[in-house]
C-alpha beads as a LAMMPS data file, in Angstrom:
LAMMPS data file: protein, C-alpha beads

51 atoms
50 bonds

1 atom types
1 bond types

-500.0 500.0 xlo xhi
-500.0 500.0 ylo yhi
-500.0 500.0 zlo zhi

Masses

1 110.0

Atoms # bond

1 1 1 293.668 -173.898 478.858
2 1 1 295.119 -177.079 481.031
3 1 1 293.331 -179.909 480.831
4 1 1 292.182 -179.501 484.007
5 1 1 290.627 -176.203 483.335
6 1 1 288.551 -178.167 480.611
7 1 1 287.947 -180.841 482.709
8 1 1 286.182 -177.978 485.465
9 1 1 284.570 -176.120 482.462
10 1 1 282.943 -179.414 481.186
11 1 1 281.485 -180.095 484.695
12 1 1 279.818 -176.564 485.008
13 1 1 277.903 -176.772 481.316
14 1 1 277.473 -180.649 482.276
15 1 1 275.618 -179.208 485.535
16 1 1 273.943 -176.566 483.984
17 1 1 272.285 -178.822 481.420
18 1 1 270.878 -181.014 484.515
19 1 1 269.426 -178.328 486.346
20 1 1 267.922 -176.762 482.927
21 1 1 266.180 -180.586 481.882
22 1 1 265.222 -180.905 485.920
23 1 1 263.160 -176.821 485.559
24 1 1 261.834 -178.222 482.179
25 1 1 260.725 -181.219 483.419
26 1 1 258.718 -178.750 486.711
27 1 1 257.340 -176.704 483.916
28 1 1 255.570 -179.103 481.413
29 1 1 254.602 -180.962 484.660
30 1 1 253.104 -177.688 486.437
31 1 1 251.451 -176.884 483.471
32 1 1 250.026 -180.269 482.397
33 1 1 251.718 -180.163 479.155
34 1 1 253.517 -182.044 476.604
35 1 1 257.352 -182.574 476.343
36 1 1 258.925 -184.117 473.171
37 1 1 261.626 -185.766 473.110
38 1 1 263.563 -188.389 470.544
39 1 1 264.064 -192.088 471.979
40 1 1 265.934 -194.694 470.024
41 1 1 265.598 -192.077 467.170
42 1 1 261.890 -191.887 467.329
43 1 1 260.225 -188.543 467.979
44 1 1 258.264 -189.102 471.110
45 1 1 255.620 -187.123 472.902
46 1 1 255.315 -187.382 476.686
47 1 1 252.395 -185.872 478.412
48 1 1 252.778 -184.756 481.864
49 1 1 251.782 -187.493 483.535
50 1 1 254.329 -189.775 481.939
51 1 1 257.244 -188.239 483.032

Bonds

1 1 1 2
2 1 2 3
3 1 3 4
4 1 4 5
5 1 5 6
6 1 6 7
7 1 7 8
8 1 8 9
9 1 9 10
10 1 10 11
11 1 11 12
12 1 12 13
13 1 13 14
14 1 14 15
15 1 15 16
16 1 16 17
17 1 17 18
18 1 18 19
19 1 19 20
20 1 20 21
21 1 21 22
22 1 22 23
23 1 23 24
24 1 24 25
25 1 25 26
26 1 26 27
27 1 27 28
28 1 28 29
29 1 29 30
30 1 30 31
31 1 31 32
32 1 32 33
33 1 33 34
34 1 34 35
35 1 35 36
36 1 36 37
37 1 37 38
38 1 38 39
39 1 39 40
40 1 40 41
41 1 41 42
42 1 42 43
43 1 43 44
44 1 44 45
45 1 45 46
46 1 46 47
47 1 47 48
48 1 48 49
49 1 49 50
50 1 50 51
């Protein structure tokens, strides 16, 4: 693989993650849930309305 097949390759999985968080984000909102998450290496739990 060249470098900039990597380069390409790290851009599509670095996309992919983005839209995955973004639908994640829709969900716990739509559904007036909870969404944990770690934050200066604290366990954190976000309700919907504080994302």
């Amino acid at each position: 693989m060249s470098e900039n097949d990597i380069k390409q390759l790290q851009e599509k999985v670095d996309e992919a993650i983005r839209k995955t968080q973004e639908k994640l984000v829709e969900k716990v909102k739509r559904e007036d849930g909870q969404l944990v998450v770690t934050r200066d290496g604290q366990v954190v739990t976000l309700n919907a309305d504080q994302i």
